[in-house]
N, C-alpha and C positions, 0 to 999 in steps of 0.2 A: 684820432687822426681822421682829414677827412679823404674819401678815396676822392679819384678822377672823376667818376659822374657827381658825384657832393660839391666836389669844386668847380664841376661847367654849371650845376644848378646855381648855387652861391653866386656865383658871375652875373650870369641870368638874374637872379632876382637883383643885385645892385645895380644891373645895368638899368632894369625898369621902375626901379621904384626913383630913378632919377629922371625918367622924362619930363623934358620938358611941357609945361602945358595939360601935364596931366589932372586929376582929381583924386585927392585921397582921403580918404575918414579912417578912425580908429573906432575901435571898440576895447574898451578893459574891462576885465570882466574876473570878478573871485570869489569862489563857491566852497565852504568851510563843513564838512558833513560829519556828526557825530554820531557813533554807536548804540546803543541802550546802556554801555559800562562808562559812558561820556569818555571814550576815548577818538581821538580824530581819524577818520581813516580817509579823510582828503584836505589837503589846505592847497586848493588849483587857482592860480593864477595865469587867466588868458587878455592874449594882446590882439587882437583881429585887425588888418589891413587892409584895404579895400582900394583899389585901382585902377582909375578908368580913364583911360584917353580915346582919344576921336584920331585915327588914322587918317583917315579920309570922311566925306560928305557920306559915305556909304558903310564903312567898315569901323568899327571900334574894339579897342583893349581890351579887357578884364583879367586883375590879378588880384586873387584875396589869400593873403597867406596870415599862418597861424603861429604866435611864438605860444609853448604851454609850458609851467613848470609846476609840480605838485609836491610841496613839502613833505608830506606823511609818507609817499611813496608807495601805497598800496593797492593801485589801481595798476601798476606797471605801465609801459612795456617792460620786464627785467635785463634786455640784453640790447645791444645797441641797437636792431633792426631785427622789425618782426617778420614772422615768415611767412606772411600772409599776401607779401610787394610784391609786384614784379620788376623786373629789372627799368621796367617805366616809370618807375611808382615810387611813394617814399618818401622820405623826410629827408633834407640836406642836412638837420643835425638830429641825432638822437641818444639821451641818453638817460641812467636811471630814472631820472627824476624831471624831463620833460624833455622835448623836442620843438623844433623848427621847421613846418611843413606849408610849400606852399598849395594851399588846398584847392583851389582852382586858377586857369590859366587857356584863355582862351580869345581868338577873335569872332568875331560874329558880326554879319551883315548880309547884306540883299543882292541876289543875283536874278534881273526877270522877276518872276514870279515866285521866289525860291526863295530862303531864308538859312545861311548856313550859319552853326558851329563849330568851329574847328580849337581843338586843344580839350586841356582837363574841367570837368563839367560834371553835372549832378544832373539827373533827369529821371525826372518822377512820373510814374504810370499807376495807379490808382489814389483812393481817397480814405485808406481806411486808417483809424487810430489804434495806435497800440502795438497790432498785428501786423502782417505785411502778406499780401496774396500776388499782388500784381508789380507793388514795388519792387523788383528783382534786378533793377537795369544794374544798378551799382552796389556794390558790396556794403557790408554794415561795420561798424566796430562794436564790439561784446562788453567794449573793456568794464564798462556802468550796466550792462543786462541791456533792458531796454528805455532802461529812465533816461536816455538824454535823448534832447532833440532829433527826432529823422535827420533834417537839415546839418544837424553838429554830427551824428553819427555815420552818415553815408558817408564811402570813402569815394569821390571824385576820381574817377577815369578818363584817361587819354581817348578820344574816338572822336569820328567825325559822324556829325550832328547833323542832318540835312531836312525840312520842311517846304512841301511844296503848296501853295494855296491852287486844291481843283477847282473851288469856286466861292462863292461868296460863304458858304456853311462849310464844305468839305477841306481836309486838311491829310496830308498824306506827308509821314517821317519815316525818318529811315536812319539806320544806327551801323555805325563797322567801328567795331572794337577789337583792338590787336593787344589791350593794355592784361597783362596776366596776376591781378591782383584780386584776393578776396576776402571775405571775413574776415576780421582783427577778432579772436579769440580771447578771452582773456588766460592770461598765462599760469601755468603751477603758481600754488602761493598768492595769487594774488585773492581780494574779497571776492570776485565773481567769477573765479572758475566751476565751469559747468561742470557738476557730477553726476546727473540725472542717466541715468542708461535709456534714456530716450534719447540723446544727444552723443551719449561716448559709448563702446563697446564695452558689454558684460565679459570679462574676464576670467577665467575658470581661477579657480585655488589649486588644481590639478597638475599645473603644467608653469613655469618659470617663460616670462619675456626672454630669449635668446636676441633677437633682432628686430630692427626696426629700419623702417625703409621709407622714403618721401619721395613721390612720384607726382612732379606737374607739368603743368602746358609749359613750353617755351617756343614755340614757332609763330612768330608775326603774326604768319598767313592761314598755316593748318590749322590753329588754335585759338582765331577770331574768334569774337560773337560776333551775332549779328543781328537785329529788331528792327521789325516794322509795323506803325500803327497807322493805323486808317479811323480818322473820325468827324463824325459828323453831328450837324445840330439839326435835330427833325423836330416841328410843331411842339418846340418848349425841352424836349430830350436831350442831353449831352449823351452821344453813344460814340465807344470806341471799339475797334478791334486791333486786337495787341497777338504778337507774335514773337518770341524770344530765342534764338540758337543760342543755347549759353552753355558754361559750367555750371554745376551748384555751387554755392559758394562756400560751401563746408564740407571740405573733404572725407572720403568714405573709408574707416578701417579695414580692412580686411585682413582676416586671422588663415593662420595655415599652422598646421601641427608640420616639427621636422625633430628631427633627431636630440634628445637633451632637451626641447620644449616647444614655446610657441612665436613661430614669427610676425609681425604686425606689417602690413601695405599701407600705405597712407595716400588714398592716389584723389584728384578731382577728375568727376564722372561726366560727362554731357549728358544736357536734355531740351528738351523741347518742350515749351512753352506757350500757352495758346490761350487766350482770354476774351471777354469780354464786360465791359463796361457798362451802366447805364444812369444817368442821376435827372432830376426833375424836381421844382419846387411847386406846392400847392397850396397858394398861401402861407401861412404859417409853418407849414412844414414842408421838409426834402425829405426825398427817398434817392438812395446811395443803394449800389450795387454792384460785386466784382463779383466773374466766375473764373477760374482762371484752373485750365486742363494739364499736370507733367507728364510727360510719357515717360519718366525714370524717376523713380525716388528708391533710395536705399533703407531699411527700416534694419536696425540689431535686432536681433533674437538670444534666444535668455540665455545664459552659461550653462545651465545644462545639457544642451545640443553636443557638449564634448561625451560623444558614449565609449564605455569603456566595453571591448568586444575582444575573445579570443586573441583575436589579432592585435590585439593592442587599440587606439586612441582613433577615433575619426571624430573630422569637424565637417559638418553639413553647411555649405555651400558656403563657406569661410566667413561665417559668422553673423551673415547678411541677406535680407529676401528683397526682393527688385519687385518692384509691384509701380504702377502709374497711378494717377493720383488726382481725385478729384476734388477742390478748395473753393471756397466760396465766402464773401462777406454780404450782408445785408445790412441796412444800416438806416436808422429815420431821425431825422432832427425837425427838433419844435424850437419855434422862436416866439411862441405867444406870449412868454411871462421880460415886462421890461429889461430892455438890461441883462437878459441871460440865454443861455443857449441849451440845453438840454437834448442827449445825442445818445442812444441805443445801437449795439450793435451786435450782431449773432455769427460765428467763426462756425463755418464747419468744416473739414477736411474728410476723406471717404477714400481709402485705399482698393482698387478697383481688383485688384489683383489675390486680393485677402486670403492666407491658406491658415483656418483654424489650428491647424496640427502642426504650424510649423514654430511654435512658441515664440513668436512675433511678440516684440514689448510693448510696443502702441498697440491701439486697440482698431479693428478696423473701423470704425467710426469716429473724429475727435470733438468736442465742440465746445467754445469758449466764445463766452458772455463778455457786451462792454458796456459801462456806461459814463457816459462824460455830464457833469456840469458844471458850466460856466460863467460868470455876472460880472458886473463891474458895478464900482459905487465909486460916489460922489465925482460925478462927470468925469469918470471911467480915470479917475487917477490912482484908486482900486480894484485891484483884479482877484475873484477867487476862481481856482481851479481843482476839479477832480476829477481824477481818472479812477474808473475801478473795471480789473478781467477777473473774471472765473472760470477757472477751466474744472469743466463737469466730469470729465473721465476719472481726474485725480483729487478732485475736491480741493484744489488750492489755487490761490488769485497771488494779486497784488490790489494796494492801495496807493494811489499816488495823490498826494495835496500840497498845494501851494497857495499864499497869499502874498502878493505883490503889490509896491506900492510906487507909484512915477512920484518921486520928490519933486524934481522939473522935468523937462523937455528931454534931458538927454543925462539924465539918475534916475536907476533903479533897484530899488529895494525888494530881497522877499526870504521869505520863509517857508521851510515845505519840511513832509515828510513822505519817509519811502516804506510801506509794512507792506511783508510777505508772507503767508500763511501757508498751512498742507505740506501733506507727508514727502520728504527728504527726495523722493520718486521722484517727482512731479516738477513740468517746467519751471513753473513759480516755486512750487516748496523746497527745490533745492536752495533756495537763499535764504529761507522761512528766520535762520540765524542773523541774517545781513538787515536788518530795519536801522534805519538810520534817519537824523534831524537835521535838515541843514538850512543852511544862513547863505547867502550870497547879497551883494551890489556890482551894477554896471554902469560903465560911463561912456558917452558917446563925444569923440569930442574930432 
């Protein structure tokens, strides 16, 4: 069934994919991924829409919504609406086995000097691959880890979008988001649920889950974000300064011992967000550069913390240490060898607050390795791609490879693989099991 807001969306989107005068393209798209037991664990077929009319001399459309439906079923969502939406947010249909979402929806034009977006939109703040320091503006979906596209992955939010040109090099934006939507987790059961106790709370074997509780933003107004970036082009430099009032986007457990066992919080925390940017080419090579400041991150600490005393059971500081948080990319690309692109990259993250004795599960220093190469053959109607991370603290990466090939102008053909390696702990090695081969084609039509 669909409820009332499903059916003014539903409305909404037949009304606009009828305008007159408008512009639309399609994209088809089906990506077939097999296991090491050659069993399927995705048969995804997507339909991409894309929608653009001209309002006025000044002001223009944009609607690109998404039909997805995944035979195998194992990528979820499992239940008709994930809980990750805000009541802004969302797909007008959803169900085991795919959804109807329209993923962005906005107008956008010139006021003066000023350049507005207004409606649901994607906006991107730094340049780093893989990873993400300064990308924060908009939530991610887990449902694939991190193998799908930024672009396919970011969930598009409601806010308004505003750019003012200071001068010929200077650029000044400004961000209000009222939309309460975050992370798409991947759900129980499905291939990429996160078990890493770097990501989920250590849970004692001592004491029975009694309750569980789900604490988030719902006020318009109290519960905005809000980002401003300021930047500018000096003697060949791209430098930005970024600023974020947000949520995290991955809500913080918090454990309490009561009576008969343990109760769980599940609440999103504020923080504050402060970065800076810098990139530059010299010749043959760019130099890439995020620092980006939290004044809140929440880190688990180990199940042991439950001590067992006279008195019975304490939990030190419900499970969790608050520490601010220093993150950083560096990053050099070469473009000397024909045809290819060759890209390094170095993660660090530095918990500022670090207490040795408080059995903190990350370590207070993190640091993960990238490196990309890229080529294209035979007048680039061949594309080969690799990604490869390494995270040093846990000794386990990923591998990602792809070979693509343009049949024509608008078919595409390719083949990839996804290997995970390291200990079951570790960001990447909790998938270490999940390697898979997969097949896709697109059509643009």
């Amino acid at each position: 069934m669909f409820s009332r807001n499903q059916l003014s969306l539903l409305l909404l989107y037949l009304v606009l994919v009828n305008i007159a005068n408008a512009d639309s393209s399609y994209l088809l798209e089906q990506e077939i991924a097999f296991d090491d037991q050659a069993h399927s664990s995705k048969f995804e077929t997507i339909l991409k829409h894309e929608l653009n009319h001209d309002i006025s001399e000044d002001w223009q459309l944009t609607m690109i919504n998404r039909l997805r439906f995944d035979l195998a079923n194992e990528l979820g969502p499992l239940n008709e609406r994930a809980e990750n939406y805000g009541s802004l947010n969302g797909s007008i249909w959803s169900g085991n086995d795919g959804n109807l979402e329209i993923r962005e929806l906005f107008v956008d034009g010139e006021i003066g000097e000023s350049y507005w977006r207004i409606g649901k939109q994607q906006v991107v703040w730094g340049q780093a691959d893989g990873l993400k320091v300064l990308d924060k503006v908009n939530p991610q979906s887990f449902r694939e880890f991190i193998l799908d596209d930024f672009e396919d992955s970011r969930i598009p939010l409601w806010m308004l979008n505003v750019e003012f040109a200071l001068n010929d090099n200077e650029n000044l934006q400004l961000l209000w988001i009222p939309d309460h939507t975050y992370n798409e987790l991947a759900q129980a059961a499905t291939k990429f649920v996160m078990t890493s106790e770097l990501l989920i709370p250590s849970l004692s074997d001592l004491v029975n889950v009694t309750s569980f509780k789900q604490l988030r933003p719902n006020s318009p107004i109290n519960d905005s974000e809000f980002g401003v970036r300021y930047s500018n082009f000096y003697q060949g430099w791209d430098l930005t300064a970024n600023y974020l009032y947000h949520f995290h986007d991955n809500p913080v457990v918090f454990q309490s011992l009561a009576s008969g066992g343990l109760n769980l919080r599940s609440q999103y925390k504020r923080n504050h967000l402060a970065g800076l940017t810098a990139s530059n080419a010299f010749g043959d090579f760019s130099f890439r550069a995020e620092v980006g400041y939290n004044s809140d991150t929440y880190q688990y600490t180990q199940a042991n913390k439950l001590l067992i005393t006279s008195l019975g059971m304490d939990l030190i500081d419900n499970g969790t240490f608050k520490s601010a948080e220093l993150a950083s990319v560096f990053g050099i690309d070469w473009q000397g060898l024909e045809d290819s692109l060759i890209s390094l990259q170095w993660f660090q993250s530095y918990l500022l607050d670090y207490e040795s004795n408080r059995n903190i599960i990350r370590d207070k220093q993190n640091n993960v390795a990238s490196f990309l190469f890229k080529r294209t053959f035979n007048n680039e109607t061949i594309t080969f791609d690799l990604l490869a991370l390494h995270g040093f603290n846990d000794s386990d990466g990923s591998l990602q490879v792809k070979l693509s090939y343009q049949l024509e102008s608008n078919v595409n053909l390719w083949v990839g693989s996804d290997i995970f390696y390291g200990d079951s702990s570790g960001l990447f090695g909790q998938f270490s099991k999940q390697d898979q081969i997969t097949l896709g084609w697109q059509l643009g039509f």
